[in-house]
C-alpha positions, 0 to 999 in steps of 0.5 A: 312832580306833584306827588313829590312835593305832597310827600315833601309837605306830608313829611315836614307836617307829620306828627314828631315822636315827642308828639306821640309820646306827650299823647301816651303819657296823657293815656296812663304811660310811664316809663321809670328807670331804676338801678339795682347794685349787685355785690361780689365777692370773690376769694383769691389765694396767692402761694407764698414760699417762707422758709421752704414751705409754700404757704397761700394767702388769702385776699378778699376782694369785692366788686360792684356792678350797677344794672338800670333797667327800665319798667314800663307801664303801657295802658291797656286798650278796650280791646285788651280790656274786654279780652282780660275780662272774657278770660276773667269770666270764662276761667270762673266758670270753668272753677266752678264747673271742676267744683261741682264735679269735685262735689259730684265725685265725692258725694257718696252714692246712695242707692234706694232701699230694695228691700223697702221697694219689696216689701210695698210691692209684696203688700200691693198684691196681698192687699189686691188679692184681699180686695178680690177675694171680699168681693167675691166672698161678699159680692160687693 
């Protein structure tokens, strides 16, 4: 009997829609209705019989329809906030990742000059062979 009346007294104290919707508009809410009016034309033809020929007329009519529809802007949360701001993050470093691979792929390959690399080695034995022979030659 006493969980019936606090359930009486939870639901004639609890918060009202206006309540919730004054607090989301105090937070950034708004919701705006705006129309739009659409325009058709339409071509009808009604065959006429005039002196044994059946010849069409054209009407034009045109008809008009309003559509209202209602834009709604919800603020965002800090969840929502920082989950933008992560996906923000993360595709600026995932462009620049692609950058540098792009400017990685496109930069011409060099390879060293082999014949250079010969031509020092070529000279380090000639140089050490004429380095042995002095020393024996002049017994340094």
């Amino acid at each position: 009997m006493i969980w019936k009346a606090s359930l009486l007294v939870f639901f004639l104290w609890s918060c009202s829609a206006q309540y919730h919707l004054n607090k989301a508009i105090k937070k950034g809410y708004t919701c705006e209705e705006t129309g739009d009016t659409i325009r058709i034309t339409t071509l009808d033809s009604i065959p006429v019989i005039i002196n044994n020929e059946i010849i069409y007329e054209k009407f034009i009519s045109t008809k008009d329809t309003i559509i209202k529809y209602r834009t709604v802007y919800t603020p965002l949360t800090r969840q929502d906030k920082r989950i933008q701001y992560k996906l923000k993050v993360k595709t600026i470093y995932k462009d620049r990742i692609v950058e540098k691979a792009k400017a990685k792929a496109t930069r011409p390959k060099t390879r060293g000059n082999l014949n250079l690399l010969f031509v020092g080695v070529g000279i380090g034995l000639l140089l050490s062979y004429l380095l042995k022979f002095a020393r024996e030659k002049y017994s340094l």
